[in-house]
C-alpha positions in Angstrom: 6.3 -15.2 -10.3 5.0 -17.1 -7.1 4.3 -15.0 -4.0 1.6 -16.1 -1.5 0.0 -12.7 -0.9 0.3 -12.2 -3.9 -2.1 -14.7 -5.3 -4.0 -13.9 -2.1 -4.5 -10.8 -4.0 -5.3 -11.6 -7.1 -7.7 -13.8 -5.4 -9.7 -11.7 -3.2 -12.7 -10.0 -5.5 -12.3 -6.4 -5.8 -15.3 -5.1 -3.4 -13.4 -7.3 -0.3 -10.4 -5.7 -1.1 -11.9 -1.9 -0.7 -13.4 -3.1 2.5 -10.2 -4.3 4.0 -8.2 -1.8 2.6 -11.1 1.1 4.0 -11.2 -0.7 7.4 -7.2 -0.7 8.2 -7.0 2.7 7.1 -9.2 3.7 9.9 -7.6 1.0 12.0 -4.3 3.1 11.4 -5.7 6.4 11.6 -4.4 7.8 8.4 -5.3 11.3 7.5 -7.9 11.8 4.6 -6.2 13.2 1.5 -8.5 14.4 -1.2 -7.8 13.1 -5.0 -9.8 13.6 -8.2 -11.0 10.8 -9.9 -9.8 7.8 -7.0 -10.3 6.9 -3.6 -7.2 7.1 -1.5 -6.9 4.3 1.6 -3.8 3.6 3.2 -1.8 2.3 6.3 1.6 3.4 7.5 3.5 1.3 11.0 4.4 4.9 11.8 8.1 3.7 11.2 8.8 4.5 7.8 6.8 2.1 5.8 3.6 2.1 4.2 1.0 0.7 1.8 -1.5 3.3 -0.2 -4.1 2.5 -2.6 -6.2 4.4 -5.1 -9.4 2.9 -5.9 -9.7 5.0 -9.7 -13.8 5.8 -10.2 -13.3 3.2 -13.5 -12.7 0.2 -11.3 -8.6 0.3 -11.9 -6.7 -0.1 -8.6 -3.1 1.8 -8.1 -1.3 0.4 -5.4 2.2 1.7 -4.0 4.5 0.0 -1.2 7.4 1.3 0.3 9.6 0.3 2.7 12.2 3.0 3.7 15.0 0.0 5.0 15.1 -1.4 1.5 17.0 -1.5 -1.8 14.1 0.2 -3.4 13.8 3.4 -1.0 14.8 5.7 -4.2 13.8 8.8 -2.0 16.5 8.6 -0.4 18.9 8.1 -3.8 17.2 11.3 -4.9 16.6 9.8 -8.1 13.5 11.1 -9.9 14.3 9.1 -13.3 14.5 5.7 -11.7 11.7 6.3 -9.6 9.7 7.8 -13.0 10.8 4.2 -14.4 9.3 2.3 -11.4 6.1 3.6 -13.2 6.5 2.3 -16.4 3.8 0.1 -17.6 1.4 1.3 -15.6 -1.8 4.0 -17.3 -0.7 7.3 -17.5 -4.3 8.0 -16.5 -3.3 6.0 -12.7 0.5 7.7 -12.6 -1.4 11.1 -12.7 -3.2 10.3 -9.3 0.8 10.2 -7.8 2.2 12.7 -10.8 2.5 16.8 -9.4 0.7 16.2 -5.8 1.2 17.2 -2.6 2.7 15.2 -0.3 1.3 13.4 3.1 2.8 10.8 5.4 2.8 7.9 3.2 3.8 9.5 0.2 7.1 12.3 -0.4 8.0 13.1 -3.4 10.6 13.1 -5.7 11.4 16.3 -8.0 12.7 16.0 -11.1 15.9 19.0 -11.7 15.4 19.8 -14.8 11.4 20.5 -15.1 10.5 21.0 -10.9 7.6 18.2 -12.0 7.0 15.5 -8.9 6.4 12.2 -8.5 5.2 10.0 -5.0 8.6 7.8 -4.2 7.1 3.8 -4.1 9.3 0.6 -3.1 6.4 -1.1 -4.8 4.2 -0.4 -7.6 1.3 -2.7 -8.6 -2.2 -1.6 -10.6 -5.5 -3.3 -11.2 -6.8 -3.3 -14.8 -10.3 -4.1 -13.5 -10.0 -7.6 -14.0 -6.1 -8.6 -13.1 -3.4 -7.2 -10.6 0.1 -6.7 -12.4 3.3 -5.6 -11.1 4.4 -2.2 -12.9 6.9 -3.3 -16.2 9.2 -0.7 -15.2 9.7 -2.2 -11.4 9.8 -5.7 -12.7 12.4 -4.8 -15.1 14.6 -3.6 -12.7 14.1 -5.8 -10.3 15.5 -8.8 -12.8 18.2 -6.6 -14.1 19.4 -5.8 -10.6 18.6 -9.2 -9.5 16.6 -7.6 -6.5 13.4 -9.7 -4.5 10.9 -7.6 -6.0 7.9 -8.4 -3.3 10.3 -8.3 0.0 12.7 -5.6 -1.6 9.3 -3.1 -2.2 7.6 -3.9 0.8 4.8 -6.1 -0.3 5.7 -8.8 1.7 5.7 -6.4 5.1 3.1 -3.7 4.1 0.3 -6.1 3.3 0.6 -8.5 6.0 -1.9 -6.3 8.1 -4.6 -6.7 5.2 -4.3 -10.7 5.8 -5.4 -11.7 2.4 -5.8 -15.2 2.1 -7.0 -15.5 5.7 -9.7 -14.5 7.9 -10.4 -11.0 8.6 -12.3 -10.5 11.7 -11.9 -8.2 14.8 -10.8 -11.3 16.5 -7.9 -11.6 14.5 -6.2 -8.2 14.4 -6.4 -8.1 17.8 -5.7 -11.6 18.0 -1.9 -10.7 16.0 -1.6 -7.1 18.2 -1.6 -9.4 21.1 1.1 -11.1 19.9 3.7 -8.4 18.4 3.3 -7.3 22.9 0.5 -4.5 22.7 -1.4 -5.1 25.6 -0.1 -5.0 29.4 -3.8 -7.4 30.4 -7.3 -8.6 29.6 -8.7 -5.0 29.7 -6.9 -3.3 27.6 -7.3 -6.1 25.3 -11.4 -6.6 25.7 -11.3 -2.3 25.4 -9.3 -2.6 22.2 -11.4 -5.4 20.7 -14.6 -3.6 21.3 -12.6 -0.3 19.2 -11.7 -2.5 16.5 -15.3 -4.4 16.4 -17.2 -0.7 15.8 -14.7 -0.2 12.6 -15.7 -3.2 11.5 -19.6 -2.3 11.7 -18.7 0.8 9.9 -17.6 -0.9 6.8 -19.9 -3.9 6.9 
């Protein structure tokens, strides 16, 4: 299984990866949501897709992609077993931090019929075990069987780009790529923005 952000990833030590992962949250305004037991960071293009982690108090990571265009956006099959499945693999003790929860932006859920009980739909589904990142058995299984691009078919590929792993993360290079997806109509705006972006940084060291 090759994937460049991938190994990026499983590169990066676990302390740079809370600090990128706490410094696009803010970057993308996302709303605080409160859960036992983890910290909850995440991002969202305000299109439909979206990247959330939960840094677990024991130093395991969950980590959920979706990407609502894809072959793997289950919420809108309706289909709480397959999603369930998507999970498998992963410790029950992460699942619960998505398991019975309200819902936010990033994260609907999916209610199972025949017991009302509610999981958070995910594309993607990756954990941390404090030493190594894994993709979730049941995604990976499903993903061969259905012979579906697991990383570009959960939104891994799209949803992490903004976390650059694997290359530098400074102010002057978010700003650097928002330049070039068209953001800014002149120097000003972009100098104003740079200077927004710079004090986020400071906050998280």
């Amino acid at each position: 299984m090759s994937n460049a952000i991938w190994d990026a990833l499983a590169a990066t030590p676990l302390p740079e990866v809370q600090r990128r992962a706490a410094v696009v949250n803010d970057l993308a305004e996302v709303e605080p949501v409160t859960v036992t037991g983890a910290r909850r960071l995440g991002w969202n293009d305000g299109g439909g897709q979206s990247a959330v982690w939960y840094f677990a108090d024991d130093g395991r990571v969950l980590l959920l992609t979706f990407d609502h265009e894809s072959s793997l956006n289950l919420y809108a099959e309706e289909d709480f077993a397959l999603q369930e499945s998507f999970y498998q693999g992963v410790p029950e003790s992460l699942v619960a931090l998505v398991r019975d929860r309200p819902e936010n932006y990033e994260s609907l859920n999916l209610t199972d019929p025949a017991t009302g009980r509610t999981i958070h739909y995910a594309g993607g589904v990756f954990w941390y075990d404090g030493t190594h990142w894994h993709v979730a058995d049941g995604l990976a299984e499903y993903c061969r069987r259905e012979e579906v691009d697991l990383f570009g078919e959960s939104g891994f590929d799209y949803c992490l780009k903004v976390y650059r792993f694997g290359r530098d993360f400074t102010p002057e290079a978010i700003v650097a790529t928002r330049d070039e997806n068209g953001r800014y109509e002149g120097d000003k705006e972009r100098e104003a923005d740079l200077l927004g972006v710079r004090e986020v940084f400071t906050r998280h060291g």
